[in-house]
N, C-alpha and C positions, 0 to 999 in steps of 0.2 A: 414416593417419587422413584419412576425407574432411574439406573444407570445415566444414559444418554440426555435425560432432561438435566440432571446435576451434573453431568458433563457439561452440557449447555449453559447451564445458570454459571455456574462457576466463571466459564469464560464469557457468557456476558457482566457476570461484575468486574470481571480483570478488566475489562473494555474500558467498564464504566470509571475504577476507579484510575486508570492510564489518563483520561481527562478532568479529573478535580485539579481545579484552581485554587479552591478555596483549603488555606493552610489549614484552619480550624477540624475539617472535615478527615483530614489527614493524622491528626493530632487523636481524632474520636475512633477512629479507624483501628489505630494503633493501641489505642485502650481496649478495645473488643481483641482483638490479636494478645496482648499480653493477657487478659480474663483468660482467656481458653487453655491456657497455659498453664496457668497456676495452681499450686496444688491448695486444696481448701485443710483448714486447718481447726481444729474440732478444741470446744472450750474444756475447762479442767474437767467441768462436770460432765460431759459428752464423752469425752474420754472415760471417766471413771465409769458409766454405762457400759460401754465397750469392752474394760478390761475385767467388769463383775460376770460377765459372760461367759468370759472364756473358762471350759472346761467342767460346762452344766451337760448334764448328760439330754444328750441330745434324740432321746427318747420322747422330752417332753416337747418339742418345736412341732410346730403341724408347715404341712406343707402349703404353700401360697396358695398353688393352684386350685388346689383340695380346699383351702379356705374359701376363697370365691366362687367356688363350685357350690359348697353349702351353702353361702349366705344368698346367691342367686336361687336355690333352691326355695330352702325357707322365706325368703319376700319375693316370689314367684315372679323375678327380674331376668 
């Protein structure tokens, strides 16, 4: 989506939402607005993933792009 079209959308939903009557729809509104917001918050075990990480020599990581580069290769995608 260019610039000017999300310029667009934008202020057509400010339009849209400057006319809800309906409190309910307001109330849902405000739950997507505080979602976007919040920071996400990672279980013991996701954690402990993340911190066995740190300080692997990083010799062994291959690179994304290089990964998808080969597997489109090999299953000729």
């Amino acid at each position: 989506m260019n610039t000017s079209q999300l310029q667009s959308d934008k202020l057509n939903i400010i339009n849209w939402i400057t006319e809800i009557q309906d409190s309910s729809i307001v109330e849902k509104i405000k739950v997507i607005m505080s979602s976007e917001r919040r920071s996400y918050n990672l279980t013991d075990e996701q954690q402990e993933i993340l911190d066995s990480q740190i300080g692997l020599d990083s010799s062994l990581y291959v690179d994304a792009d290089k990964l998808v580069t080969d597997i489109k290769a090999k299953y000729d995608l």
